[in-house]
N, C-alpha and C positions, 0 to 999 in steps of 0.2 A: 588401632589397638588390637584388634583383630587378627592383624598381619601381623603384628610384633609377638603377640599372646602363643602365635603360629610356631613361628623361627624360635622361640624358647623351648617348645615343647619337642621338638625335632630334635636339637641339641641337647635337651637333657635323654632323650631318648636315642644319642648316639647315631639319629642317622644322617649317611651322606646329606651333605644340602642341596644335591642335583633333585632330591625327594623336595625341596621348596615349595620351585614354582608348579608341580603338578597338585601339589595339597593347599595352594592358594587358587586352582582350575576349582578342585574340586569343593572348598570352601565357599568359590562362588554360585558355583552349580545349586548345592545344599540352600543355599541364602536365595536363590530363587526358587527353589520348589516350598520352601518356608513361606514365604510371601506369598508366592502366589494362592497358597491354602489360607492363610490368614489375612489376607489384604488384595484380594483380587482385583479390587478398583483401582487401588495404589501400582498393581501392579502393570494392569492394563495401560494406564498413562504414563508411565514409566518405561516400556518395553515399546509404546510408538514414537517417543521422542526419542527414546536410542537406537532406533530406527532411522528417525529424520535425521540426526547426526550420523549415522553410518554407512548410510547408503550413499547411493548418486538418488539426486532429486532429480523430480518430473514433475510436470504438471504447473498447477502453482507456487510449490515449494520451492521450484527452479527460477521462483521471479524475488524473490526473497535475497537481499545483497546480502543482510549479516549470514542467510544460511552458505553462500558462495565459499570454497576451496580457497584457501589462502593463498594459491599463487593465481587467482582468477583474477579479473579485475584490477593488477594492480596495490592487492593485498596484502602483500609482504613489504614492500616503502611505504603504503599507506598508516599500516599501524608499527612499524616497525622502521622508524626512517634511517637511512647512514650516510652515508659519503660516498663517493668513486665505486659506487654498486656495489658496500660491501656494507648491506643492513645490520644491523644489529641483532636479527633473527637467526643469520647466517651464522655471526660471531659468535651465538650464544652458543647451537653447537657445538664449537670447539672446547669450548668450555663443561661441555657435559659428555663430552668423549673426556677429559681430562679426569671429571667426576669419579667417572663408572673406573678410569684406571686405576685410580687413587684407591678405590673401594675395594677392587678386585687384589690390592697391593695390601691393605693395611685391614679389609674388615670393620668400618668406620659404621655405626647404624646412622649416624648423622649423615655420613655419601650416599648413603643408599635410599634413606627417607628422600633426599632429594632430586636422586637419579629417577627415581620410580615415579614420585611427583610431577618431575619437568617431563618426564615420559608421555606421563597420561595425557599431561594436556597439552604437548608437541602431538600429541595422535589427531586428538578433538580439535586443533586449532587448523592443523592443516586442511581437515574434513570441512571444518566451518569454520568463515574469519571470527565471529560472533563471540569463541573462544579466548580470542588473542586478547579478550580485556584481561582475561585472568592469567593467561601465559606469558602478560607484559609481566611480571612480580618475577615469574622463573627465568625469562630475558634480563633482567637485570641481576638479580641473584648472580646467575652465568656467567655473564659479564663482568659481575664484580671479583669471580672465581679466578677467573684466566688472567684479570689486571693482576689480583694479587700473583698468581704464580709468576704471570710476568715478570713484574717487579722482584721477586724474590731470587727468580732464575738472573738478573741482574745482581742482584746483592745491594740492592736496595736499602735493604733496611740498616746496613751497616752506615749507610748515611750520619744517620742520627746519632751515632755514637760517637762520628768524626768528626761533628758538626759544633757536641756539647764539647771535646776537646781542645775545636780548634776554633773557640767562641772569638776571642780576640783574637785570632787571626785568619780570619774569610778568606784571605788572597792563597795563603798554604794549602785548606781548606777546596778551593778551588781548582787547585794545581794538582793537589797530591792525590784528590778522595772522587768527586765528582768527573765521573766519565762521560764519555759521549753516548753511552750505551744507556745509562740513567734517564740521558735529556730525550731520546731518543724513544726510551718506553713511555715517559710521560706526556710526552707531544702523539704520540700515538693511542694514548688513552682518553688523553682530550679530545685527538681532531677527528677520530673513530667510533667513538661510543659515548664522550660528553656531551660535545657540542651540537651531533644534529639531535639528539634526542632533547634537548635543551631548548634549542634553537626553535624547535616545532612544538615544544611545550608550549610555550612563549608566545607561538603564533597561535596554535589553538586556542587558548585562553583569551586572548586579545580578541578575538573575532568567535567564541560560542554567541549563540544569536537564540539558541530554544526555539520555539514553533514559530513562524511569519508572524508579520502583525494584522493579514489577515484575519488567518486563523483563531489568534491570541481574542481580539474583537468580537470575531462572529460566534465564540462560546464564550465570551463576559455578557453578549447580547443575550444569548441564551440563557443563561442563567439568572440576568436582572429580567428576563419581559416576558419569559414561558410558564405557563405552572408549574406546580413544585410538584415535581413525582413523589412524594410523601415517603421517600427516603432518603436518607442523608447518607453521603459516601463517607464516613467514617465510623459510623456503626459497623457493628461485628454482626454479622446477620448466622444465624444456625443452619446447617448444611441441612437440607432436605434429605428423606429416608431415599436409599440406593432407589434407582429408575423413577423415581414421581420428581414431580418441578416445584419449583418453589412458592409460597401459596402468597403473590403479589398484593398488595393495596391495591385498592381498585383506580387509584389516582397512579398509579405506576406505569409510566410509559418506557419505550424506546424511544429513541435516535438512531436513522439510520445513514449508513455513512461508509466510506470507504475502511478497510480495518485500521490502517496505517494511523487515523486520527483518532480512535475509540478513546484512546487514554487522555488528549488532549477535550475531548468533550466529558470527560468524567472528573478528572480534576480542575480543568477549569471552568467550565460549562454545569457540574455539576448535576450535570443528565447520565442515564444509563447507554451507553452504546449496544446497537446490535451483533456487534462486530468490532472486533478488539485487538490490539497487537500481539495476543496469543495465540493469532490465529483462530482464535474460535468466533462463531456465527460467519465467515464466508463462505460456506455452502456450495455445492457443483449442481449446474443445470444438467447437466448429462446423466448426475447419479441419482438426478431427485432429490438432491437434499438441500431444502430454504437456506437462505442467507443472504449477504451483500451481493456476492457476484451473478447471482441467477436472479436478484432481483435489478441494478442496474445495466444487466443483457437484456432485460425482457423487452419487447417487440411491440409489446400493444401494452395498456393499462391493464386490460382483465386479467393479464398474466404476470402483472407484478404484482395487483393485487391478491391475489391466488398464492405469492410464494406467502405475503405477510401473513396470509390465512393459515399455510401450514408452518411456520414459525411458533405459532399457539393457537392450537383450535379454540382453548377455550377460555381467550379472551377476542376484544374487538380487536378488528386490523386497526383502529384509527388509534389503540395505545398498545398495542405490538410496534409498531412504529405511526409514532404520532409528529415524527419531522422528520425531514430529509436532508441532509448539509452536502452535496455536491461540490464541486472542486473542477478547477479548468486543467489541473492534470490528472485528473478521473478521467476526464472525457477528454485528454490527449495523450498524456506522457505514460498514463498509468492505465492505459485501455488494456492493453497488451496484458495486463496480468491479470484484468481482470476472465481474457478469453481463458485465460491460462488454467487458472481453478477451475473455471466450468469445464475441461477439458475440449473446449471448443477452437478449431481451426481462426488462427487470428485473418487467415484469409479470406474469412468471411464477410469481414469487414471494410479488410483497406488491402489494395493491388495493386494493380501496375501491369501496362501494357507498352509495347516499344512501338515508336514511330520510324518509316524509313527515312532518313532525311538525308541525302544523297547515298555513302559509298557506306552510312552511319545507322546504327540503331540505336534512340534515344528515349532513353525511359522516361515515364509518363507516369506521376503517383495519381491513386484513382482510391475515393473516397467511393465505398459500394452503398446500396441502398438500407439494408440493414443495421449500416452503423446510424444511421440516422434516424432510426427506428426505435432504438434502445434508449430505457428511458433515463440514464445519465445524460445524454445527446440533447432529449428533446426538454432538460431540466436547466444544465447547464448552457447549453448554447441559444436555448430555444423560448426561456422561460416558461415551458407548460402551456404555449399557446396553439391556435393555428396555424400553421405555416406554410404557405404556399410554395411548390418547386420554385429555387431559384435559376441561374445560368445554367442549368447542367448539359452534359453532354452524354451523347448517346455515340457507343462504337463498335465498331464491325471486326473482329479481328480473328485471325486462324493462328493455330501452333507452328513458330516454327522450331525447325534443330540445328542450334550452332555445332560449329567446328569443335566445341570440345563437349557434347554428346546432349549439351543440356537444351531445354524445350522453353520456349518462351510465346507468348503473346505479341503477337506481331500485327498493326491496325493497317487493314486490307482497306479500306474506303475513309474518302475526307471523312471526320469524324461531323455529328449532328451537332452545336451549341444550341441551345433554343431555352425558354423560360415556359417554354408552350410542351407539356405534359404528355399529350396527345400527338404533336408532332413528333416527339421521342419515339413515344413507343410505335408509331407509325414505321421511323427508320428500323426501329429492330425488329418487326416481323418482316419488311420488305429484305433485311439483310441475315436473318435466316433465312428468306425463301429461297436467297439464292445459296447457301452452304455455311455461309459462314457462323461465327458465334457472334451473339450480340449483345449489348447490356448498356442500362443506362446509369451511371454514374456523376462522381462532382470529383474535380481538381480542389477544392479544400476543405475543412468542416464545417464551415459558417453558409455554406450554399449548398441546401436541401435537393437531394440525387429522387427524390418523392415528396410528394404533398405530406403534410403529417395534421394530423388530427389533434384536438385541442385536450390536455388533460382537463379530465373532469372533478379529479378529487385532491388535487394538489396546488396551493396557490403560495405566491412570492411571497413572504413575510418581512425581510429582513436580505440585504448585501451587502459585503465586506467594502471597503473602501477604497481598494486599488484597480485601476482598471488593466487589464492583460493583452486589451487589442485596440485597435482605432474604434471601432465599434462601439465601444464602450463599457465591453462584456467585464464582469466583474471576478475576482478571483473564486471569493467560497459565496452561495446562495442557500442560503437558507428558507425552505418552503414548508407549508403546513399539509399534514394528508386530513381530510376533513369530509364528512360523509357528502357536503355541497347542496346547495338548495335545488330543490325541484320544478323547474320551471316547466309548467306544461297548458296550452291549448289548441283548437282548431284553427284549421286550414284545408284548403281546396291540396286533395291528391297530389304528389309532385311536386306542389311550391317550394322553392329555398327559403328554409328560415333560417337567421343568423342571430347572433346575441353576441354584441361586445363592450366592453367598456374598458376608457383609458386607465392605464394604471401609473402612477407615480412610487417609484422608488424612494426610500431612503438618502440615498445619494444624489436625487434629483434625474436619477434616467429614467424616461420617460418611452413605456412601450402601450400595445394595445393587446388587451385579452380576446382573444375573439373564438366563438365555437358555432358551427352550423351543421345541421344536417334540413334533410328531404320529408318532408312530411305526407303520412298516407295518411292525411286527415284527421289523424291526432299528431301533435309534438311535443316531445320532450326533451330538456335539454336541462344539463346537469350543471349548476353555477358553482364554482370555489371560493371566488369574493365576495364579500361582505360591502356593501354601498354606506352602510350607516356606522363603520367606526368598532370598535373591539365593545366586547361588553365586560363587565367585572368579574374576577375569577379567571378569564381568558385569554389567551396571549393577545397580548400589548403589541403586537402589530404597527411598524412603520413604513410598511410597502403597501399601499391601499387605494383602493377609484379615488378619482379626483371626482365623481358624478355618478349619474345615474347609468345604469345600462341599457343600451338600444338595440329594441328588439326589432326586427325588419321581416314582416311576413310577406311575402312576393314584393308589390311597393309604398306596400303601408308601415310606418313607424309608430313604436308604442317605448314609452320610457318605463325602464322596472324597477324598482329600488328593490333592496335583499338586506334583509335584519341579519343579525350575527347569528343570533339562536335557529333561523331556517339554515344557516351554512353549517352548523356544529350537530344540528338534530337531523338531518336530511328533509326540513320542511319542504312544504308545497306552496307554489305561488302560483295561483291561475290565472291568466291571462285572458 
C-alpha cells in the first residue's frame, strides 16, 4: 500500500519515474529509523534474522539445511523438480523475464505487483532454501504466465471457436484447425511443468511420515508419566516487561534436548523445551552463553551442571531442566552441529590418521577421547553409568606432506590395541620419548578411548522402542536430572568402594548402574535410582532396579535400598 500510495504521489507530482526506486530506498531507510525509536526490540530481532538470511552462514547457522543456498545440497530439484534438468525454477524465470517486458511495454500495476514480488523472494530463496515454500506460489504463477503466452503465441485459443463450428464435424476440424504446433505446446506443458511437479506431489504425500515413531512415543511417555509443569501450551501467557524473565510456577520445568525436537516435545510431550527450532536456547560454549550445545559438549557433570545453573540463576537446576531426551543421532549424525554452535573445532572429537600399507596410505577413522567425554556420549551410548575403557587403541604418528602440498597423519609404529588403560598410556609416553605424536583413541563410538565416571544426578526413566545397533542401544532415552541420594560412610584410607545395582529397562534391556571411588576414610557416593518404585505426584518411572544396591567396601558387601524422596530431596543414607 505503501509502495502503491508512492507511485501515485510521484505521478501526480509530475516526476520522472527513474525518481521511483530511490523514494522507495528512501521510504525504507525512513521506516527503519521509525522503528528503531518506537520498537527497538521489534527491531533488534528483526535486523538479525535479516542478517541470518543475508549473509553467508558460519558457525552453527551453517549446519542448518533449510538456512542452505538454494543451489546447495541439491535444492533446486528438491523443491522445485522438472524433467531433463530443466526444473521448474529455471522455467519460472523465463516467465518473469516475459513479466518485467510486458510491464515495461504496457505499464500494467498488476506486472509489476508481481514482478517485484517473485523478485523479493527469488532474492530470499536463493540465499535460503527455507524460502522456496513461499516462492513455490510465484513458481507456478510463472509458469502458468509463459503456458499462457505460449499458447497464445500458437493461436491457441482460436481453437475453441473452430471447434464450436466445426461440432459435427471433428474430422475437418482436425484437418483444417489443429496444428502440430498446438499439440506440441500442450505436450510441453504437460511433460515440463505438470507432470513432474504432479508426479512428486503425489509421492510426497504418499509417504509424509511427521516425527519417528520413536520420538512420536517417547513425548506421549512424557506427557502421560511426568509431572505437569502447571502450564498448558495453549494459554496465551503476557510477555514479561523488556530485559526481566518470566515469573515461572514453581512446578514449571524444562526439557532438555536437542533444538531440532523442542517443538515435537511441546506439542506432543506437552513439556516446555529448553531449546527450540527457533533457534533459541542452543547457546555457544566458546562465547559463554548456556544452552543445549555447551551443555551436551560438556566434559564432566560439574560442567553441565554449571551451564543449567546459568540458564536461571534463580531457580533449581533440577526444573531448569528437570529431563534430558537424548537421541542416537545427537551422538552421531548430529555431533557435528552440535561443535558447530559452540564454535568448537569438530576435530576435537573425531580424526583420522593414515596407515602405510605397501606403496598405499589408508585412512583410519579414530574416535578421540573427549568425544567420549561429552555428556550426550556418556547418556546415549553409555546410559550415565561407569564404563571402563574398552578395545582402544593407542598410536604413534608424525605429519607427513603429500604431493599436492597437504599434511596428514601418518602411523610411524604398530599401533597399541589393549583394554588395559595403563598399558595405553605406557605406549604414548614411550612413543613421545622418542619424537613422535601420540594418543590414545577408539575405531568406533560404542568402545570408550578412556574410563568414564558414573553420572550422579541423571538416571534412565524411560526408552523408545527401536533398537539402532546390535547392542541393543535404543533410538531416544529419556533420563531424569535429580539432586540423587547421599550415600555416605567409613573406610580404611585408600579402600575402593563401589555401589551398583541392576537396572531393567522398559523394553526389557537390561544394564548395570555402577559408581565408585577411593575413600580417605570417609565415602561418599551420590545414587540417581530409586530401589523402592516412584512415589505419588512423581514421575511414573518404567526404567527401575530390579533390587537392592551393592555396596562393596574393600571385601565386604552391604545391600542399600534408596526411597524415592532421598533421590528427589538429596537425602542421606548412612552406611
Amino acid at each position: 500500500m505503501v509502495i502503491s500510495s508512492l507511485s501515485k504521489i510521484l505521478n501526480q507530482m509530475g516526476l520522472n519515474r527513474y525518481y521511483y526506486p530511490g523514494s522507495i530506498a528512501g521510504v525504507i531507510i525512513l521506516g527503519f529509523l521509525v522503528l528503531r525509536v518506537a520498537a527497538s526490540q521489534f527491531m533488534g530481532t528483526f535486523i538479525s534474522t535479516l542478517f541470518t538470511y543475508l549473509l553467508p552462514r558460519s558457525g552453527g547457522a551453517s549446519t542448518v539445511a533449510e538456512l542452505s543456498p538454494i543451489f546447495a545440497n541439491n535444492g533446486v530439484d528438491a523443491n522445485f523438480p522438472g524433467i531433463f534438468g530443466l526444473s521448474t525454477f529455471y522455467i519460472a524465470l523465463l516467465g518473469l523475464a516475459l513479466l518485467i517486458i510486458s510491464y515495461v511495454k504496457h505499464e500494467r500495476p498488476g506486472d509489476l505487483l508481481v514482478a517485484v514480488w517473485s523478485l523479493l523472494l527469488l532474492i530470499l530463496t536463493i540465499d535460503s532454501n527455507r524460502s522456496a515454500y513461499y516462492y513455490a506460489i510465484n513458481v507456478a504463477i510463472l509458469c502458468a504466465y509463459l503456458s499462457a503466452w505460449v499458447l497464445d503465441l500458437t493461436k491457441f485459443g482460436s481453437l475453441e471457436d473452430a471447434l464450436l463450428r466445426k461440432a459435427d464435424h471433428p474430422a475437418q476440424f482436425l484437418k483444417d484447425d489443429l496444428k502440430f504446433t498446438h499439440l506440441l505446446a500442450v505436450v510441453a506443458i504437460i511433460v515440463l511443468l505438470i507432470s513432474p511437479s504432479l508426479s512428486n506431489s503425489v509421492l510426497d504425500a504418499s509417504y509424509a511420515s511427521g516425527p519417528t515413531s520413536d520420538w512420536y512415543t517417547s513425548c506421549v511417555w512424557l506427557m502421560n508419566n511426568t509431572p505437569s509443569p502447571g502450564m498448558d501450551i495453549y494459554t496465551i501467557y503476557p510477555r514479561p516487561p523488556n530485559g526481566q524473565q518470566y515469573p515461572y510456577p514453581d512446578t514449571a520445568y524444562g526439557v532438555m534436548s536437542w533444538w531440532d525436537y523442542g517443538h515435537m516435545m511441546e506439542t506432543i510431550g506437552h513439556r516446555m523445551p529448553n531449546a527450540n527450532p527457533f533457534q533459541e536456547g542452543i547457546g555457544n560454549a566458546s562465547a559463554g552463553i548456556p544452552g543445549s550445545s555447551p551443555y551436551f559438549l560438556a566434559e564432566n557433570e560439574s560442567e553441565a551442571e554449571k551451564v543449567l545453573t546459568n540458564l536461571d540463576k534463580n531457580r533449581s537446576i533440577y526444573l531448569t531442566t528437570k529431563f534430558v531426551m537424548p537421541d542416537i543421532e545427537m551422538a552421531i549424525s548430529k555431533f557435528y552441529a552440535m561443535t558447530a554452535w559452540s564454535d568448537i573445532p569438530f576435530s576435537r572429537y573425531e580424526g583420522g590418521a593414515y596407515q602405510q600399507q605397501g606403496d598405499k596410505l589408508v585412512p583410519i577413522q579414530l574416535y578421540l577421547q573427549p568425544y567420549f567425554k561429552t555428556m550426550v556420549a556418556r547418556l546415549e551410548l553409555f546410559d550415565g553409568t561407569e564404563t571402563p575403557i574398552g578395545d582402544a587403541v593407542a598410536i604413534a604418528y608424525r605429519p607427513m606432506q603429500l604431493q599436492d602440498g597437504s599434511t596428514v597423519p601418518v602411523i610411524t609404529d604398530q599401533p597399541k590395541i589393549s583394554s588395559n588403560y595403563t598399558e595405553l598410556e605406557e605406549f604414548v609416553n614411550a612413543s613421545r620419548a622418542k619424537g613422535d605424536f601420540a594418543m590414545i583413541a577408539s575405531r568406533d563410538q560404542l568402545t570408550p578411548a578412556v574410563p568414564l565416571e558414573a553420572l550422579k544426578h541423571y538416571r534412565l526413566v524411560h526408552e523408545s522402542e527401536n533398537d539402532v545397533m546390535a547392542s541393543g542401544l535404543k533410538w531416544v532415552k529419556t533420563f531424569e536430572h535429580v539432586p540423587g541420594a547421599v550415600i555416605t560412610g567409613a573406610a580404611p584410607a585408600g579402600t575402593k568402594v563401589t555401589i551398583a545395582v541392576p537396572i531393567m529397562t522398559n523394553s526389557k534391556r537390561a544394564f548395570i548402574y555402577r559408581q565408585s571411588n577411593v575413600s580417605n576414610g570417609q565415602f561418599t557416593l551420590v545414587v540417581p535410582y530409586s530401589t523402592e518404585g516412584p512415589m505419588s505426584g512423581g514421575t511414573n518411572f518404567d526404567t527401575k532396579p530390579i533390587g537392592a544396591y551393592q555396596l562393596v567396601i574393600g571385601d565386604k558387601a552391604y545391600e542399600v535400598r534408596v526411597p524415592e524422596e532421598m533421590v528427589m530431596t538429596g537425602g542421606v543414607v548412612k552406611v
